[in-house]
Structure formats: C-alpha cells, structure tokens
N, C-alpha and C positions, 0 to 999 in steps of 0.2 A: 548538435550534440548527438543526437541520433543516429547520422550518420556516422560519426565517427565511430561510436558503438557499433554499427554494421561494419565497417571498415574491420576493426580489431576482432570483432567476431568472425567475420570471412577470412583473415588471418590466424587465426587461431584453429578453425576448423581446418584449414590447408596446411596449418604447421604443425607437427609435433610437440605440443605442448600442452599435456595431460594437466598441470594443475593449476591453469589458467581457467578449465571448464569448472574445477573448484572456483575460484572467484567467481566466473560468469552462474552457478548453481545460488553461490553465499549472495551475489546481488539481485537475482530473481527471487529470494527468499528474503531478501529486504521489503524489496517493489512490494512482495504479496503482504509481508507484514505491518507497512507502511499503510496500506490502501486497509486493512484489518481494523487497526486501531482508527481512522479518521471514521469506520463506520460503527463503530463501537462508542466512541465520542458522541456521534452525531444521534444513533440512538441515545444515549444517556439524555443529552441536551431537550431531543425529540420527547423524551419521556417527563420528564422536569418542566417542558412547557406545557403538556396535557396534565399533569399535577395544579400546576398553576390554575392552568383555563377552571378544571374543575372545580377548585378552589372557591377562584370567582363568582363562579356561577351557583355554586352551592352555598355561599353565604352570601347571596343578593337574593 
C-alpha cells in the first residue's frame, strides 16, 4: 500500500496536477490527526487507571 502511495506521489510530483497535492496535504492531516486522538484516548485511559490504582490503595 505504501508503495503504491510512493508510486502516485512520484506521479503527481512529475505531473501537473496542483489539486492532487490538496488531497496528498487533507491525508497527511488525517495521519497527524488520527495518531492525535489514539494519544489523547490513551492518555484519558492512562489517567482513569492511575485514578483507580489510587483509589485502591487509598481505601485499603
């Protein structure tokens, strides 16, 4: 999959075709925002289990 991405990217950088770099911009701005929320998630998660631990430990 990868490659094909390099494929149509080295095609598009050799081609004339200015709003293709728009889509290749809008899916790098996916990627970064995709990878944003899983660390956003996993802090939450991260924090909800140190709530917990403390919890435990503090009514034992």
């Amino acid at each position: 999959v990868e490659l094909l991405y390099f494929l149509v990217d080295a095609y598009l950088f050799i081609g004339p075709l200015p709003c293709f770099y728009v889509y290749d911009l809008f899916y790098l701005i996916f990627i970064g925002f995709n990878f944003v929320l899983l660390y956003f998630i996993f802090k939450c998660i991260y924090i909800i289990l140190m709530f917990w631990y403390y919890r435990l430990f503090y009514l034992t």
